[in-house]
Wavefront OBJ file of the C-alpha trace (Angstrom):
o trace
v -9.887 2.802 7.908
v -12.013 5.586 8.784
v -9.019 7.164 10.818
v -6.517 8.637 9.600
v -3.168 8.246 11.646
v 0.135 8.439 10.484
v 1.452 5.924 12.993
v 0.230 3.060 11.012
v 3.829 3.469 9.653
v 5.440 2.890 13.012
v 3.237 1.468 15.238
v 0.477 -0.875 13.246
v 3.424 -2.627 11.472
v 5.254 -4.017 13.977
v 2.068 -5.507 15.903
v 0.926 -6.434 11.876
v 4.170 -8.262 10.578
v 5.890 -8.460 13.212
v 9.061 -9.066 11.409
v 11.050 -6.885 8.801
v 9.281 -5.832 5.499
v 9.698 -3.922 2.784
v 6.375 -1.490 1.859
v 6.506 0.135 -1.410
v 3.438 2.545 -2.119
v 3.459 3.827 -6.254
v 1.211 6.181 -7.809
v 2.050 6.454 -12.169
v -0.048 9.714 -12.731
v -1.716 10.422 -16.434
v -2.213 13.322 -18.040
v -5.763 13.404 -17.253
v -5.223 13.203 -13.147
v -5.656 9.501 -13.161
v -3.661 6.028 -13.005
v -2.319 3.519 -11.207
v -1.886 2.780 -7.846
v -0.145 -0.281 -6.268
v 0.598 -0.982 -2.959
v 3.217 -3.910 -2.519
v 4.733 -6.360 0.044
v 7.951 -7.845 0.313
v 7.151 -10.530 3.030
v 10.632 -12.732 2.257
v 11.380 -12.523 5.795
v 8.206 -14.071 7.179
v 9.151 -17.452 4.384
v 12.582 -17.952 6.122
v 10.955 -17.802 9.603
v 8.310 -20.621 8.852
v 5.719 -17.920 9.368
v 3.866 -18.051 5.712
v 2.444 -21.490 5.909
v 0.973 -23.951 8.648
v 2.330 -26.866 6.310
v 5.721 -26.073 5.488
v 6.843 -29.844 4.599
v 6.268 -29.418 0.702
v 7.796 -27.133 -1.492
v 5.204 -24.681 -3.110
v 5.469 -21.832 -5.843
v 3.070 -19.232 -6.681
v 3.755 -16.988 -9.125
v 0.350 -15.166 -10.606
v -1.808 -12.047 -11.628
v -5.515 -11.781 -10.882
v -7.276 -8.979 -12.728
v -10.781 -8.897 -10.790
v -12.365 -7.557 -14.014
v -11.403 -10.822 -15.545
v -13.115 -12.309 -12.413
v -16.049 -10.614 -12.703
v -16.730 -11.610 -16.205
v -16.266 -15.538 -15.298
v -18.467 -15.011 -12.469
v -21.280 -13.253 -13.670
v -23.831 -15.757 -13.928
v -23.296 -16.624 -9.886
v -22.970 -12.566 -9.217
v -26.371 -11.808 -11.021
v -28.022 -14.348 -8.564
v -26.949 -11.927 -5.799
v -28.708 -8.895 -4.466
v -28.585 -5.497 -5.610
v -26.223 -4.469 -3.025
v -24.210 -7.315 -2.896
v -23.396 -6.876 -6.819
v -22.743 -3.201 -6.753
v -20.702 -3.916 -4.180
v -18.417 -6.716 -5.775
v -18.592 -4.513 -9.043
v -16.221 -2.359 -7.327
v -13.378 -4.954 -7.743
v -13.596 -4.211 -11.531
v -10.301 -1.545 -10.909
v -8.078 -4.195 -8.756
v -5.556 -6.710 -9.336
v -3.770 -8.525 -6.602
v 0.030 -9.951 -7.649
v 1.011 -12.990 -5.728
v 4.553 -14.298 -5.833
v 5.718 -17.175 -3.319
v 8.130 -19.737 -3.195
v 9.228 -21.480 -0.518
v 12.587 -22.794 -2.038
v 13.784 -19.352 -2.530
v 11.934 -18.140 0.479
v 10.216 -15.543 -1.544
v 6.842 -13.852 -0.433
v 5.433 -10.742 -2.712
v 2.069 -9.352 -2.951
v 1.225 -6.404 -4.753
v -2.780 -4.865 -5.045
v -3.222 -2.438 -7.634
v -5.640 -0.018 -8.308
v -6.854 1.960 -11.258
v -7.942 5.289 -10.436
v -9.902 8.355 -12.334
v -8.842 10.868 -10.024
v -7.433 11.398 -6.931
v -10.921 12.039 -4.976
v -11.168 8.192 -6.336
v -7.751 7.205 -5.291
v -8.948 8.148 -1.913
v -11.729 5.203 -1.969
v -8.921 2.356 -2.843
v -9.699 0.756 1.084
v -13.185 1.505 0.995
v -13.928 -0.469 -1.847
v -12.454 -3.356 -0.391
v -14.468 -2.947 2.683
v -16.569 -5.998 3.061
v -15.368 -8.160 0.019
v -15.483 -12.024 0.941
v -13.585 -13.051 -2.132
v -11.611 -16.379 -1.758
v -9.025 -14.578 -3.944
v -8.298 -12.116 -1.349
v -7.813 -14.416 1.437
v -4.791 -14.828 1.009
v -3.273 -10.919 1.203
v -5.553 -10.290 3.924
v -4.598 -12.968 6.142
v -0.928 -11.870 5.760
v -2.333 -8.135 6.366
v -4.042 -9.353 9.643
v -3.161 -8.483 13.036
v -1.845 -11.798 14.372
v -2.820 -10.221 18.134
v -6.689 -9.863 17.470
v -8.493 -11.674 15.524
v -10.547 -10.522 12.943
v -14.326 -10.946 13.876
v -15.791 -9.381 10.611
v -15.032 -9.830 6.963
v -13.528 -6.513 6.265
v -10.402 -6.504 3.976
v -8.698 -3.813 6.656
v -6.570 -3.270 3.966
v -4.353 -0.310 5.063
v -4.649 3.455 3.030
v -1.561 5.587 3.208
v -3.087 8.029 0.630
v -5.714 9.208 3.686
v -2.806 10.306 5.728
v -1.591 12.546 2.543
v -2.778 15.434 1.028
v -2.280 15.626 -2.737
v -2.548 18.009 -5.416
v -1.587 17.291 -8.902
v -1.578 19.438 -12.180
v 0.114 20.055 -15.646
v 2.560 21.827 -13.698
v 3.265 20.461 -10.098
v 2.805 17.812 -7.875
v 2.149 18.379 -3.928
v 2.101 15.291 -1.418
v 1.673 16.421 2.378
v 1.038 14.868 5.803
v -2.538 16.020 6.792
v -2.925 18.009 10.108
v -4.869 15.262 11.561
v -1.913 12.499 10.751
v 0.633 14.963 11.951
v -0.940 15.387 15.258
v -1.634 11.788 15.493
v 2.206 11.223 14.805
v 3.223 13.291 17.659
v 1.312 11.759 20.610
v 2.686 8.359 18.938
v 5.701 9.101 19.063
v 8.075 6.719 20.495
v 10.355 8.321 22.324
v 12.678 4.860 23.109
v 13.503 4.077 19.468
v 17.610 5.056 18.876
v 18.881 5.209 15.108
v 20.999 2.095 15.566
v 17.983 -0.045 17.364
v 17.158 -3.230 15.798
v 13.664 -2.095 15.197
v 14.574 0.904 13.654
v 15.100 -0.947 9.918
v 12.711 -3.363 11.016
v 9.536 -2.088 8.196
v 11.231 -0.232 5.505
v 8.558 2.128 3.511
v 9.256 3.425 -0.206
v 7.069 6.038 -1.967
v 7.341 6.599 -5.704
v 5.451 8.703 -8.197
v 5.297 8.879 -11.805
v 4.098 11.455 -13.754
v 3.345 11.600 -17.717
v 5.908 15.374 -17.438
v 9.371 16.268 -17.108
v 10.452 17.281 -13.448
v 12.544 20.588 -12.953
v 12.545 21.352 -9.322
v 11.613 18.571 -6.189
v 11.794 20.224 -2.799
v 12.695 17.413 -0.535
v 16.206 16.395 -0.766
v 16.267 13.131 0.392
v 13.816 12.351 -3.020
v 15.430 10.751 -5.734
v 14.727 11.791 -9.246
v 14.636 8.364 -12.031
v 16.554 7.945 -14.646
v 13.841 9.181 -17.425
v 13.201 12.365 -15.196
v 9.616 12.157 -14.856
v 9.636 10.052 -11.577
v 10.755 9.881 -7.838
v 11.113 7.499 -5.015
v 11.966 8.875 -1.388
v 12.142 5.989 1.748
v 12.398 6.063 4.856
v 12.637 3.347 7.360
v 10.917 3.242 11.046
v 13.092 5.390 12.974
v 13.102 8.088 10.283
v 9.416 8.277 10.031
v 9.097 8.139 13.926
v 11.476 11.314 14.684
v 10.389 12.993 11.086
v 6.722 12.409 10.475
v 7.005 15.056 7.385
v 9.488 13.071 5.628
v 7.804 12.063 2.716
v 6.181 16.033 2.154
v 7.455 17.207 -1.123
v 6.575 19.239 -4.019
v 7.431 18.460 -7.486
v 7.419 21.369 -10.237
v 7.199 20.276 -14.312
v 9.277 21.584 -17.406
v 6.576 23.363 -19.552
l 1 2 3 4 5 6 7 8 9 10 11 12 13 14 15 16 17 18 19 20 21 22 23 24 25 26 27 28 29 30 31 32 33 34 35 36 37 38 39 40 41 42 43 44 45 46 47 48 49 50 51 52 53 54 55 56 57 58 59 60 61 62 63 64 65 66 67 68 69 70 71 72 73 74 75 76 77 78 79 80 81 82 83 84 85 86 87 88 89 90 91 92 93 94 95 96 97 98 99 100 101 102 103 104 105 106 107 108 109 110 111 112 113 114 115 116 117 118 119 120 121 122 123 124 125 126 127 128 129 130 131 132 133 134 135 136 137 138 139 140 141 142 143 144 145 146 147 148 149 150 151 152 153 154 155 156 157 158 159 160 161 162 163 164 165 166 167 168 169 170 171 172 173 174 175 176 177 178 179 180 181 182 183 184 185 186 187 188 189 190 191 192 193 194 195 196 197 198 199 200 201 202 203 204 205 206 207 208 209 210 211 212 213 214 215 216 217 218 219 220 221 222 223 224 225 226 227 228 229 230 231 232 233 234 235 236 237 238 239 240 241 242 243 244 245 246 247 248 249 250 251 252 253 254 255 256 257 258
């Protein structure tokens, strides 16, 4: 997603799901500017609508981790056949694994991709790398990611990046997280001007942000963030007609005990 636009929150969702969902984005930070990242999917809605499956006559459960370095490692006899590119390209996978949760008896749909990162110039690259991968084992998440008014021609993942609508900064003793100038700007002439507090759509996509960090917080400067019970974490949501009327909702700055 080479541009960055803060209206995939309100606008690319509803055309993408097109019924309610819960997003929740999480970065765990280590001490050495790395981690985690995971960006999950609470599709339950999408089960009790009949939307998640063409054959809905059978019960099914799916309830499993893939850990693509794992993958890689069972594969590698078939990936050494490839091309250079090809195999530097599915090498890339080595940092993901995709959680997959599904049950059509409880009407239960979860996917979660995570990501581990070295920095956050690397955290940046989480859609890039999966740019382009035709793995089976993603077919799953991206058909549920796909835009069910255009079809896909390609084989990109379109996998959607919230970090390249941010700008971050993190150190021994803060944490910054800001909407860029560019998403900002975007958000404005997006703005949809129709959508009331008590609409339906309004709660339609729900979207959570929480951070963990390996220090003790003393100060966050957005109020509607909530601190977690061990103090060195904090979640802050918003739903769509929040992020519509306050694009800067999730900008915050977090300052450490030292």
């Amino acid at each position: 997603m080479k541009k960055i636009c803060f209206s995939v929150f309100s606008i690319l969702f509803v055309s993408v799901f097109l019924i309610s969902c819960e997003i929740v984005q999480e970065i765990e930070f280590n001490e050495q500017g790395g981690g985690t990242y995971s960006l999950g999917f609470d599709m339950s809605e999408m089960m009790k609508m009949g939307m998640s499956s063409k054959d809905s006559t059978q019960p099914k459960q799916v309830d499993t981790l893939i850990n693509f370095s794992n993958y890689l490692k069972e594969k590698k006899d078939s990936i050494r056949k490839l091309p250079k590119a090809e195999r530097e390209k599915i090498a890339q996978l080595e940092a993901f694994n995709l959680y997959m949760k599904a049950d059509t008896t409880t009407n239960q749909l979860i996917m979660k991709m995570g990501y581990k990162f070295e920095n956050l110039k690397d955290l940046k690259l989480f859609s890039k790398k999966l740019e382009g991968q035709n793995i089976k084992e993603l077919a799953i998440f991206k058909e549920q990611l796909k835009d069910k008014k255009s079809k896909n021609e390609d084989n990109t993942s379109e996998f959607p990046d919230f970090n390249e609508a941010f700008d971050m900064v993190f150190s021994k003793t803060s944490f910054s997280h800001k909407i860029t100038k560019d998403a900002l700007v975007q958000a404005e002439k997006d703005k949809d001007t129709t959508l009331k507090k008590d609409s339906p759509m309004a709660n339609m996509i729900r979207f959570k942000q929480r951070f963990k960090f390996p220090y003790k917080i003393n100060k966050v400067t957005n109020e509607k963030a909530k601190i977690l019970s061990d103090f060195k974490g904090i979640e802050i949501e918003g739903n769509m007609y929040d992020i519509n009327n306050t694009p800067t909702i999730f900008d915050l700055e977090v300052f450490f005990d030292h």
